[in-house]
Backbone of each chain as nested JSON, in Angstrom:
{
  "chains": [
    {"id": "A", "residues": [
      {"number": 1, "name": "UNK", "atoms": {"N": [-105.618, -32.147, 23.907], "CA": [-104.496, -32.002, 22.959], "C": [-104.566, -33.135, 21.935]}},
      {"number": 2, "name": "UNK", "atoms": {"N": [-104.362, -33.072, 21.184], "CA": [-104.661, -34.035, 19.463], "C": [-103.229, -33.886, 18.709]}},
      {"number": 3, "name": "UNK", "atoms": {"N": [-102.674, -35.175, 19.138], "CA": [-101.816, -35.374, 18.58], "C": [-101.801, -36.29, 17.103]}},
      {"number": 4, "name": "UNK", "atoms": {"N": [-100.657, -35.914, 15.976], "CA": [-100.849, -36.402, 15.335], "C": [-99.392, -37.149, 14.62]}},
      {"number": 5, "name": "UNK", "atoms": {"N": [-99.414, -38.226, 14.127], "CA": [-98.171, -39.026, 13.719], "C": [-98.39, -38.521, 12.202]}},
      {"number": 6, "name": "UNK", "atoms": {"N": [-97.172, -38.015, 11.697], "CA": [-96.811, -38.023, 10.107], "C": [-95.456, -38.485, 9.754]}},
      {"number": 7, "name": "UNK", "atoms": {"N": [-95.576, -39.18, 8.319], "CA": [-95.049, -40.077, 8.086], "C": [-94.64, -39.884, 6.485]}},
      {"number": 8, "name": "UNK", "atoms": {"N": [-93.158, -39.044, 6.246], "CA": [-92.719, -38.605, 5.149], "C": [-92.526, -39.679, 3.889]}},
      {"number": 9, "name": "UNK", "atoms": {"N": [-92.626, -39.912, 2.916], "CA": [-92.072, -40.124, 2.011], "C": [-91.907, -39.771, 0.783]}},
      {"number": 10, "name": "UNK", "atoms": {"N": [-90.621, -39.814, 0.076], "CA": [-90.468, -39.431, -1.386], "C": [-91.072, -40.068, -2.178]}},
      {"number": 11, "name": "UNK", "atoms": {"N": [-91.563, -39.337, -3.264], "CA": [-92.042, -40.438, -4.196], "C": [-90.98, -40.326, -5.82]}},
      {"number": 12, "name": "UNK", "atoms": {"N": [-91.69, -40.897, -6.953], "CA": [-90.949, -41.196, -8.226], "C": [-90.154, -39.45, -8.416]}},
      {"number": 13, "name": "UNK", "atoms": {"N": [-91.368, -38.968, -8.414], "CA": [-90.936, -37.128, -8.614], "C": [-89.951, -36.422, -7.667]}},
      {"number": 14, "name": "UNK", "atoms": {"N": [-89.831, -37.409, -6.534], "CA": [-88.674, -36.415, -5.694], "C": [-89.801, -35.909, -4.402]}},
      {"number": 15, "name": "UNK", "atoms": {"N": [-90.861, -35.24, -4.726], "CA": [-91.809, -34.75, -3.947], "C": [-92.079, -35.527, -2.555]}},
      {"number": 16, "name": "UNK", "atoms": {"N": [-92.449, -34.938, -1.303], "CA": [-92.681, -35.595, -0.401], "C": [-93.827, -36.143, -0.627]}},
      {"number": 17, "name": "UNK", "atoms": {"N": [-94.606, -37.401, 0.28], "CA": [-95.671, -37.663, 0.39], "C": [-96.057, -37.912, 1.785]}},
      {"number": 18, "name": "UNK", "atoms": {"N": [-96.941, -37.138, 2.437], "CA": [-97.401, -37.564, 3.991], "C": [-98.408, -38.286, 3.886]}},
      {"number": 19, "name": "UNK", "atoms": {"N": [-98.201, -39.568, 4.907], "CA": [-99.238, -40.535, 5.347], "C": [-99.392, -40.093, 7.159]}},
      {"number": 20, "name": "UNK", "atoms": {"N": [-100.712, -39.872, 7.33], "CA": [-100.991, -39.226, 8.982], "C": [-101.361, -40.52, 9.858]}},
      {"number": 21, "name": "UNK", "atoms": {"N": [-101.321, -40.607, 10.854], "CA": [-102.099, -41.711, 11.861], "C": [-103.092, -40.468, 13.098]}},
      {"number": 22, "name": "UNK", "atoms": {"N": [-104.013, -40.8, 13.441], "CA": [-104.401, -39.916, 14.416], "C": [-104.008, -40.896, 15.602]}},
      {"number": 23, "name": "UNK", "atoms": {"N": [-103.886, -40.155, 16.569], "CA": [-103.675, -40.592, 18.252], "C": [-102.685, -41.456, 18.063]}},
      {"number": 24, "name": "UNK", "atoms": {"N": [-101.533, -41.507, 17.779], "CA": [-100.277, -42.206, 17.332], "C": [-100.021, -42.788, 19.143]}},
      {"number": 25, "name": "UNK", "atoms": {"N": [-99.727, -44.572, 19.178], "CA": [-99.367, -44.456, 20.396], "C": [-97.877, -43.718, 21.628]}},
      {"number": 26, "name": "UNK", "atoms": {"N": [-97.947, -43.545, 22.532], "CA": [-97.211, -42.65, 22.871], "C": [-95.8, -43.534, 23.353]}},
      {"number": 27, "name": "UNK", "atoms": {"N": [-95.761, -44.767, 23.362], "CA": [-95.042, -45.54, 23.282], "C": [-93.893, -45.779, 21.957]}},
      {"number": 28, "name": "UNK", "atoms": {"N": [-94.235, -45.276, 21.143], "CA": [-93.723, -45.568, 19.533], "C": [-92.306, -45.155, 19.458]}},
      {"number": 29, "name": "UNK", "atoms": {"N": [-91.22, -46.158, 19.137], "CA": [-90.053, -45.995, 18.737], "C": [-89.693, -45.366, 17.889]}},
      {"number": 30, "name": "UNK", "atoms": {"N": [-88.392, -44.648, 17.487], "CA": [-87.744, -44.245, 16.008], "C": [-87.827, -45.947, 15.342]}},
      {"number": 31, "name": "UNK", "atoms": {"N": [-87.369, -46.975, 15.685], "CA": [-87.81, -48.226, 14.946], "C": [-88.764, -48.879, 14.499]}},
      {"number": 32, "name": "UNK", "atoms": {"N": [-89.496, -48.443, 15.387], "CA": [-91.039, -48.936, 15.161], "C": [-91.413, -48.145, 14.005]}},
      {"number": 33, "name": "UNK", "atoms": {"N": [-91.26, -46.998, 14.03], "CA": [-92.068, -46.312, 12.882], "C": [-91.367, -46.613, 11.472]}},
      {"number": 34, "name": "UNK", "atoms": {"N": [-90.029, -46.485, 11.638], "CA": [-89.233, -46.902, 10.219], "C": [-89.54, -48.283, 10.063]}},
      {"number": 35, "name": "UNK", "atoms": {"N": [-89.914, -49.308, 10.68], "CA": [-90.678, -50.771, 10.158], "C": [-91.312, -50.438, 9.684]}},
      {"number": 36, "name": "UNK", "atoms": {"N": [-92.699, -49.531, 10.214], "CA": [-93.816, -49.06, 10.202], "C": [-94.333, -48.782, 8.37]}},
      {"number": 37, "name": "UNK", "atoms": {"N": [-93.211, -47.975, 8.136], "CA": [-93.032, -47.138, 7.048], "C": [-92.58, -47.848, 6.045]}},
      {"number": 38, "name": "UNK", "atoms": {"N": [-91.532, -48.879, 5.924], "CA": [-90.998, -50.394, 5.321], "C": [-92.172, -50.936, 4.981]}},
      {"number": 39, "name": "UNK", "atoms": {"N": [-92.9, -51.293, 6.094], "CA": [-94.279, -52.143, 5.714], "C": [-94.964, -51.521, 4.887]}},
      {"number": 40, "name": "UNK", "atoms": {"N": [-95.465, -50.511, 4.708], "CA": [-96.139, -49.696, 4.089], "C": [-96.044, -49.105, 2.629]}},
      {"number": 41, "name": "UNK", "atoms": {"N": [-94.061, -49.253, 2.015], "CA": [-93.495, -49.478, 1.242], "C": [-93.616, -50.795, 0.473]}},
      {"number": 42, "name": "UNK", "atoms": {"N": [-93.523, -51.649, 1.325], "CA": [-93.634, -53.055, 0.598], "C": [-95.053, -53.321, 0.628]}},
      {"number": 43, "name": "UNK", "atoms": {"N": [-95.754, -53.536, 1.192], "CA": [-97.268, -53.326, 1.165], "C": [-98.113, -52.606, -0.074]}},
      {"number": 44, "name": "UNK", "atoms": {"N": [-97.108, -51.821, -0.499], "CA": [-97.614, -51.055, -2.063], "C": [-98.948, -50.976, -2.734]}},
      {"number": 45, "name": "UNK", "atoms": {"N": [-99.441, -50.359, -1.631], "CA": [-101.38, -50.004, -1.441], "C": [-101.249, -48.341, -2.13]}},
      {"number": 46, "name": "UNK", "atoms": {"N": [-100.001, -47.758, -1.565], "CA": [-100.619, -46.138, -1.759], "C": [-99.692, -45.613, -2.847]}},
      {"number": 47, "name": "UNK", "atoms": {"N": [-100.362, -44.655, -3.627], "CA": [-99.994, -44.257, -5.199], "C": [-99.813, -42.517, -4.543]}},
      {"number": 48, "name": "UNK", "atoms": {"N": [-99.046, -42.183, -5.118], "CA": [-99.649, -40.312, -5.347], "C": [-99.498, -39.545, -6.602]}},
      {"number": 49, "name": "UNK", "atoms": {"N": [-99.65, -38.656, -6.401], "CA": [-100.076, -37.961, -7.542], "C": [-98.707, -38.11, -8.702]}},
      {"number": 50, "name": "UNK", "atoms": {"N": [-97.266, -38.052, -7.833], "CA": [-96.433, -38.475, -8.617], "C": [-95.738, -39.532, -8.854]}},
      {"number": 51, "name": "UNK", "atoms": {"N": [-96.349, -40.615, -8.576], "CA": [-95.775, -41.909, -8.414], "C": [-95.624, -42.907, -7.391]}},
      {"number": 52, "name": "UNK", "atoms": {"N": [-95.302, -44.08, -7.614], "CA": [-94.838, -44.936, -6.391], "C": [-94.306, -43.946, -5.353]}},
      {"number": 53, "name": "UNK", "atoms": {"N": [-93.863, -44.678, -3.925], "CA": [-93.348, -44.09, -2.758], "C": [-92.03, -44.806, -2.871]}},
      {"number": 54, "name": "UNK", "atoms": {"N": [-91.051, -44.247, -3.119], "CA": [-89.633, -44.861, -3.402], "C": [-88.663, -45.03, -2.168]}},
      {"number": 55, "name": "UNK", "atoms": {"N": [-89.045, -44.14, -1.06], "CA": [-88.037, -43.995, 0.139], "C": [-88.638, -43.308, 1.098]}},
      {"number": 56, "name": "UNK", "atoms": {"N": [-88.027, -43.271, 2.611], "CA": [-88.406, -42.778, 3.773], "C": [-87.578, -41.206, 3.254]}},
      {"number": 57, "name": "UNK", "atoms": {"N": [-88.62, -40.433, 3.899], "CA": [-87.757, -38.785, 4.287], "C": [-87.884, -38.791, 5.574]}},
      {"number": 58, "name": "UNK", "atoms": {"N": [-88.733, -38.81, 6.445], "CA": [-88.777, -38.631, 7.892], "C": [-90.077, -38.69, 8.212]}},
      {"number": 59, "name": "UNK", "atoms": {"N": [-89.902, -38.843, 9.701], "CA": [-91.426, -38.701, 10.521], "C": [-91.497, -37.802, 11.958]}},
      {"number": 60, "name": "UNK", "atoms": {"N": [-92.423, -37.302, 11.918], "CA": [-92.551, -36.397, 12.876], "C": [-94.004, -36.709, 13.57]}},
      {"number": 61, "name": "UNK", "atoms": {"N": [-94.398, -36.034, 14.752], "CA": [-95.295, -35.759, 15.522], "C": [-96.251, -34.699, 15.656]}},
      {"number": 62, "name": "UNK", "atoms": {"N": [-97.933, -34.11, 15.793], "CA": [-97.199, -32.597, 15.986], "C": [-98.879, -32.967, 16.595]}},
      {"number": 63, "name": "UNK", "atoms": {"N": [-98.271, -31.667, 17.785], "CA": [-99.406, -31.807, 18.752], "C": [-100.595, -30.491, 18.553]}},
      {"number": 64, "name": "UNK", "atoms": {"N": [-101.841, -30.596, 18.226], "CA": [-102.129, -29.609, 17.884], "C": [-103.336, -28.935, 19.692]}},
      {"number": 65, "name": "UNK", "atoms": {"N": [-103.026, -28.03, 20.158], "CA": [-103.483, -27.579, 21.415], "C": [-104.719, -26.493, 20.941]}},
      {"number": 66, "name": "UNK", "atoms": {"N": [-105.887, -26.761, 21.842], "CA": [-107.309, -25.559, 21.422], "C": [-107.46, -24.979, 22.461]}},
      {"number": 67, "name": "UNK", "atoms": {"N": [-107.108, -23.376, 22.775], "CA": [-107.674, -22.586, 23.845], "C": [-108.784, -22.252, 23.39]}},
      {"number": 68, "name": "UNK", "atoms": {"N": [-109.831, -22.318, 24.213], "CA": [-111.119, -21.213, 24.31], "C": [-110.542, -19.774, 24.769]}},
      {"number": 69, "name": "UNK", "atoms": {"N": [-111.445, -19.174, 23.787], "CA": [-111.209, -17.575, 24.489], "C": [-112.415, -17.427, 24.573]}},
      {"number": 70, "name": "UNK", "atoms": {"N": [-113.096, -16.506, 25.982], "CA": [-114.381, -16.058, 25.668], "C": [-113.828, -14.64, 25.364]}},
      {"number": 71, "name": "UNK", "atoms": {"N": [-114.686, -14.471, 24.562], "CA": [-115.036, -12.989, 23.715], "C": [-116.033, -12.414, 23.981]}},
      {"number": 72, "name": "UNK", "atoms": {"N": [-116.309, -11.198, 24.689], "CA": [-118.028, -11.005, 24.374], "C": [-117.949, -9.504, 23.411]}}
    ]},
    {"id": "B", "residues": [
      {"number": 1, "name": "UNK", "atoms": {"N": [-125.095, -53.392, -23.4], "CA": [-125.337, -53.217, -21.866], "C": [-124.011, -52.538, -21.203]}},
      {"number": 2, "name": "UNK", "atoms": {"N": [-124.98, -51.979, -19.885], "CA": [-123.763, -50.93, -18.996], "C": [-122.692, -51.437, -18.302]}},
      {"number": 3, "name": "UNK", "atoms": {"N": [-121.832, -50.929, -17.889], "CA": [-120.725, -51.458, -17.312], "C": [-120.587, -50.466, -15.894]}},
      {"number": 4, "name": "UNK", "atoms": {"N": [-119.555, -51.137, -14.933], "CA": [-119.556, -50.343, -14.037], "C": [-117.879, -50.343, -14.195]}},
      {"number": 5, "name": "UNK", "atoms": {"N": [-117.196, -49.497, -13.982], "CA": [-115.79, -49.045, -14.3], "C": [-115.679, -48.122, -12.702]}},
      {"number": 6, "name": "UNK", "atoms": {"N": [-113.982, -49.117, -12.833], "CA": [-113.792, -48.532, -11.068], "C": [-113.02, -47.418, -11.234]}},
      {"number": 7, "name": "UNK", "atoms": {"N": [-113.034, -46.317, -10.866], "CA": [-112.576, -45.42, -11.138], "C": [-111.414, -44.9, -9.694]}},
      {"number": 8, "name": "UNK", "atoms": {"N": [-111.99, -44.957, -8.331], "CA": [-111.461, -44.556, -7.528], "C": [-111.764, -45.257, -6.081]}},
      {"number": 9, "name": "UNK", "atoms": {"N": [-110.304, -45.497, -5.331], "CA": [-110.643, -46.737, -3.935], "C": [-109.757, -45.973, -3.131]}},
      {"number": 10, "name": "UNK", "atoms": {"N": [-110.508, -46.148, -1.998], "CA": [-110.314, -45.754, -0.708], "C": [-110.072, -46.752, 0.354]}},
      {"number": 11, "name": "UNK", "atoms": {"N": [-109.279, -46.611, 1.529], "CA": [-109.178, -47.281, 2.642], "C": [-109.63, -46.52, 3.753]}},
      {"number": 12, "name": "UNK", "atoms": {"N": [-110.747, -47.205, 4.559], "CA": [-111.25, -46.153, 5.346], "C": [-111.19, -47.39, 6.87]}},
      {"number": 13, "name": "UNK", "atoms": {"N": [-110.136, -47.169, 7.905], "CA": [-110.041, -47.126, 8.973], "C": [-110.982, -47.268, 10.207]}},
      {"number": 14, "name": "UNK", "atoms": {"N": [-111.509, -48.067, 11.063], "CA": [-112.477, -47.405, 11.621], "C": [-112.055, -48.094, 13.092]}},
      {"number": 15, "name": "UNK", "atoms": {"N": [-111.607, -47.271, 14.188], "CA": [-111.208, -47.242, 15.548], "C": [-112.263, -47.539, 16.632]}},
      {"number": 16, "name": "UNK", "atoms": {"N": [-111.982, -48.091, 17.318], "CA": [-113.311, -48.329, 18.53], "C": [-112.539, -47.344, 20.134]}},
      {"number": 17, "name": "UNK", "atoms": {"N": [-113.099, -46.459, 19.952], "CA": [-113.075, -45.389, 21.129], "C": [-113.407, -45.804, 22.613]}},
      {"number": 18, "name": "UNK", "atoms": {"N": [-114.172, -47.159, 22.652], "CA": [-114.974, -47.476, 23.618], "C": [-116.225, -46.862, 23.925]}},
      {"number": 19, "name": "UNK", "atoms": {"N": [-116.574, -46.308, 25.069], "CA": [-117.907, -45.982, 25.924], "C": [-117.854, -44.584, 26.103]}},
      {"number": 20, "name": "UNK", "atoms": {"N": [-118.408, -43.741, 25.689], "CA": [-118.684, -42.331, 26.122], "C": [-118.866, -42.192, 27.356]}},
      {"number": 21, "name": "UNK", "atoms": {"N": [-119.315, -40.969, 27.878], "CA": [-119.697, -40.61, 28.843], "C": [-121.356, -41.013, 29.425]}},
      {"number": 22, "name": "UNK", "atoms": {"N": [-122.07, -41.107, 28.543], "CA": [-122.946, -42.196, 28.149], "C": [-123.333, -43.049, 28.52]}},
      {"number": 23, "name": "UNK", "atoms": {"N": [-122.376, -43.823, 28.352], "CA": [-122.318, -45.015, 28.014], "C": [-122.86, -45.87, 26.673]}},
      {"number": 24, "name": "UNK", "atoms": {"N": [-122.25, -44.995, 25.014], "CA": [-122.383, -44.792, 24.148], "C": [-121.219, -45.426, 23.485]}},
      {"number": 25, "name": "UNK", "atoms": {"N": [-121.464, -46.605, 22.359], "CA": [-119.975, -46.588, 21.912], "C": [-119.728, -45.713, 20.923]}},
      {"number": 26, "name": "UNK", "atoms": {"N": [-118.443, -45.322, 20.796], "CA": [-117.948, -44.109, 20.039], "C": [-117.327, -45.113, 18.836]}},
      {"number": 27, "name": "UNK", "atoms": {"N": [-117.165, -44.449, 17.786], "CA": [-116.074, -44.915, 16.995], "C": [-115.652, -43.694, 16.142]}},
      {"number": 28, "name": "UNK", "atoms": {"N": [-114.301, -44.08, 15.339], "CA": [-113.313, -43.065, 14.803], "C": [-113.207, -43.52, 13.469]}},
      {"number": 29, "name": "UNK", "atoms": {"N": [-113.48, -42.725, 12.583], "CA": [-113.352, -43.285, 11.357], "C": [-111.942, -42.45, 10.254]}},
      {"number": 30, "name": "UNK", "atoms": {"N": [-110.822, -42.759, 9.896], "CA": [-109.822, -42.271, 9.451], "C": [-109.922, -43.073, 7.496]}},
      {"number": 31, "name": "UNK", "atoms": {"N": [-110.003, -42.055, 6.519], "CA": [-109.896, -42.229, 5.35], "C": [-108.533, -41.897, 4.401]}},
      {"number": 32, "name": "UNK", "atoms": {"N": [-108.217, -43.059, 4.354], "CA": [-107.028, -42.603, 3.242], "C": [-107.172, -42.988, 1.636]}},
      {"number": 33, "name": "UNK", "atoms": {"N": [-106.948, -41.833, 1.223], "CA": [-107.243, -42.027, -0.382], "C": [-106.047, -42.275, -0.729]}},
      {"number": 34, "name": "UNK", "atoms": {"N": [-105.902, -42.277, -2.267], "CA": [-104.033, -42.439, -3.082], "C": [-104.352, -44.063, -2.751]}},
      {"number": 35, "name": "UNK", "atoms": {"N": [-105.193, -45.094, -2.493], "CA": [-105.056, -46.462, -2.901], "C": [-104.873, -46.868, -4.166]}},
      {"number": 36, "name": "UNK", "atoms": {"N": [-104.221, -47.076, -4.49], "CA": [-104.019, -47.77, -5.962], "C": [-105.19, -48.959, -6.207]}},
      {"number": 37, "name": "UNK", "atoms": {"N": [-105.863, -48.634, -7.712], "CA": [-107.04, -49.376, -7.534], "C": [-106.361, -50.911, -7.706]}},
      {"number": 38, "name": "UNK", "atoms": {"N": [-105.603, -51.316, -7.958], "CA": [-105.14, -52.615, -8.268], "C": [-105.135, -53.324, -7.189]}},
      {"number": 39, "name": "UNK", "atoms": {"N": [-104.887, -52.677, -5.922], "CA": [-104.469, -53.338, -4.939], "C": [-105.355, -54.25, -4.384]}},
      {"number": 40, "name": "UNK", "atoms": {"N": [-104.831, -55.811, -3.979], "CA": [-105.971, -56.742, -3.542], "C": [-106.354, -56.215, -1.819]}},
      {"number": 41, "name": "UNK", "atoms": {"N": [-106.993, -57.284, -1.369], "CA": [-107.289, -57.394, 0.248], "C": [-106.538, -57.741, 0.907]}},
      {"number": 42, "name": "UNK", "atoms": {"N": [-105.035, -58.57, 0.101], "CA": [-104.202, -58.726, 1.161], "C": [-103.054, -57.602, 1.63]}},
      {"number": 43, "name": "UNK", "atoms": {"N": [-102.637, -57.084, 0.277], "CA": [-102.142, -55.619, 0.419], "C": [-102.7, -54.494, 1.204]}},
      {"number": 44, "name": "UNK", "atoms": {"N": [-104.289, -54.139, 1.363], "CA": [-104.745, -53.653, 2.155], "C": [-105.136, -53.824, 3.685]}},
      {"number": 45, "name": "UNK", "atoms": {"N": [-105.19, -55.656, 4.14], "CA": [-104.969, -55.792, 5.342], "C": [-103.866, -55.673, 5.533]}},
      {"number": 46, "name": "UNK", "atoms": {"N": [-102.487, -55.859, 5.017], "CA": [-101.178, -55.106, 5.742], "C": [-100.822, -53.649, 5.576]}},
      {"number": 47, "name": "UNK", "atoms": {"N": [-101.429, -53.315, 4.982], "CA": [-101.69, -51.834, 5.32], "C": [-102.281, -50.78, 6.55]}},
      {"number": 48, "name": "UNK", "atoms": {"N": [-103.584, -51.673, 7.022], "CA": [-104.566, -52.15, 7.622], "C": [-103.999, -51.794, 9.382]}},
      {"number": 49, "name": "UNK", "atoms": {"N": [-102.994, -53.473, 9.32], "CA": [-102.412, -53.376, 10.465], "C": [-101.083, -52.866, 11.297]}},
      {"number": 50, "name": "UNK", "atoms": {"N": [-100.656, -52.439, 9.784], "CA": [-99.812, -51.575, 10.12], "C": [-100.06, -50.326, 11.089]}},
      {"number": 51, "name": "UNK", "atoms": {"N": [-100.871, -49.644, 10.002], "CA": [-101.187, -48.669, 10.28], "C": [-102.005, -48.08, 11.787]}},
      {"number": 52, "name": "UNK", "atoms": {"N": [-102.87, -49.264, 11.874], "CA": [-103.546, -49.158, 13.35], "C": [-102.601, -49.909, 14.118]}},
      {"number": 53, "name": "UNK", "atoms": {"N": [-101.373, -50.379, 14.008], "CA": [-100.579, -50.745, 14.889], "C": [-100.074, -49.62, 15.266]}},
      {"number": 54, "name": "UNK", "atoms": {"N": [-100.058, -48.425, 15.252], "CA": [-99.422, -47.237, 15.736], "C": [-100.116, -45.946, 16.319]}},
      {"number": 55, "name": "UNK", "atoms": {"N": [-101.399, -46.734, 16.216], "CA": [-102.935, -45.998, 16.948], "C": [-102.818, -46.928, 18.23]}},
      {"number": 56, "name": "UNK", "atoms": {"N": [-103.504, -45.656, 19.048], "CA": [-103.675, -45.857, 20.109], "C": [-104.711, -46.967, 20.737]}},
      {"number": 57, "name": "UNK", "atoms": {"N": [-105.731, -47.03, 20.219], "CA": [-106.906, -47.519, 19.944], "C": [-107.351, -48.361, 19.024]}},
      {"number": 58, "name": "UNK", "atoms": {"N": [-107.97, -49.664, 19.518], "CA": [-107.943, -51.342, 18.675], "C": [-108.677, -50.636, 17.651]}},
      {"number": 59, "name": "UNK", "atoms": {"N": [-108.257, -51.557, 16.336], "CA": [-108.739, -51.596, 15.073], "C": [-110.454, -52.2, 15.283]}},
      {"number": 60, "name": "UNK", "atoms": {"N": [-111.693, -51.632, 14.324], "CA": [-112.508, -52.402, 14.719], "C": [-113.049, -52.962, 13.215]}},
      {"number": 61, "name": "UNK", "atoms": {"N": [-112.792, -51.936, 12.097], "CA": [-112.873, -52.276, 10.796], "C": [-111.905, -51.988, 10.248]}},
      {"number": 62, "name": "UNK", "atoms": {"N": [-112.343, -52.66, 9.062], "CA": [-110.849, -52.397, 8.013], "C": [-112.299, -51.985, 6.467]}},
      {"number": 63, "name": "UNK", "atoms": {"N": [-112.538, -50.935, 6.179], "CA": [-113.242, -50.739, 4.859], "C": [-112.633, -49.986, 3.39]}},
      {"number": 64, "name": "UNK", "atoms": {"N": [-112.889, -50.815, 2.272], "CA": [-112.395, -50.419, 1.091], "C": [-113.49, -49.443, 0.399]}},
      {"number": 65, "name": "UNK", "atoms": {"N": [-113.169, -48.922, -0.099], "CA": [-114.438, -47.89, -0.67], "C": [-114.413, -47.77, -1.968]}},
      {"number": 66, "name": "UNK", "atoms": {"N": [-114.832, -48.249, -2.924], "CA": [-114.883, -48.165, -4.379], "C": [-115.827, -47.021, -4.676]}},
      {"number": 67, "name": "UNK", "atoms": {"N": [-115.783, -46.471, -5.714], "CA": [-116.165, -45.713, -6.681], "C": [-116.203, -45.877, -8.092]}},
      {"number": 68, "name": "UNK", "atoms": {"N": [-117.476, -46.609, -8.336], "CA": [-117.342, -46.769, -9.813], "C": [-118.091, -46.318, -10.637]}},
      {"number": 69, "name": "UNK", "atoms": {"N": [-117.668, -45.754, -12.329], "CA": [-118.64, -45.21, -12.711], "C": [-119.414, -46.048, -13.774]}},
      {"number": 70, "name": "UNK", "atoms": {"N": [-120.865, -45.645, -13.757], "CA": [-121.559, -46.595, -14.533], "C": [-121.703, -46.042, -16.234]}},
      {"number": 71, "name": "UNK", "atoms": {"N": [-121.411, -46.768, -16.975], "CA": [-121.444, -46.283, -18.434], "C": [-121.613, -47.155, -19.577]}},
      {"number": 72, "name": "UNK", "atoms": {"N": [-122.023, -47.123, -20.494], "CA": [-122.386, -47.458, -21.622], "C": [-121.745, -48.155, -22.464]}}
    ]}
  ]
}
């Protein structure tokens, strides 16, 4: 199972912007990540297509699961 | 004479998985584009550790990736 951390924010345009982490630890707070996301704000490394990152929208998780099917 | 003009920078992540099955070391390499080319090395190591602060798995590099174009 491949889990994955995403990490909302608005930018100048209003538009969301997702930043992903792979294998997010499974330990991770609602606080931890809103620091997380603060840092990353003030840190002011990442641009998008519409601008600075102005604010948190949210963060989520999402687990992605692979069945094999055999087919013949 | 030519110039080299930076056009586009990347932060590219790189995770240490440990030992395969093997006994092979693995590593994980995660690329995030949208870096703002301005940004120095110190903006990008707190980016850096942020970010692998919420991975499961120790940081083993931290790489910037330029793209520049060469011209006249």
């Amino acid at each position: 199972m491949a889990k994955t951390l995403e990490m909302q924010f608005v930018n100048e345009q209003g538009k969301t912007v997702t930043i992903t982490v792979d294998a997010p630890k499974d330990s991770l707070t609602k606080d931890e990540i809103a620091a997380a996301m603060d840092g990353l704000m003030t840190a002011n490394v990442f641009i998008s297509g519409g601008g600075n990152l102005t604010s948190k929208k949210g963060a989520r998780t999402v687990d992605r699961t692979v069945t094999e099917m055999d087919i013949k | 004479m030519a110039q080299a003009v930076l056009t586009d920078r990347q932060l590219r992540l790189v995770y240490d998985l440990g030992l395969n099955m093997e006994g092979k070391q693995v590593f994980k390499a995660k690329t995030y584009s949208n870096v703002k080319p301005a940004a120095d090395p110190d903006q990008l190591m707190a980016t850096a550790v942020i970010l692998s602060g919420l991975q499961k798995y120790p940081l083993f590099a931290a790489e910037r990736l330029d793209t520049n174009e060469i011209q006249n």
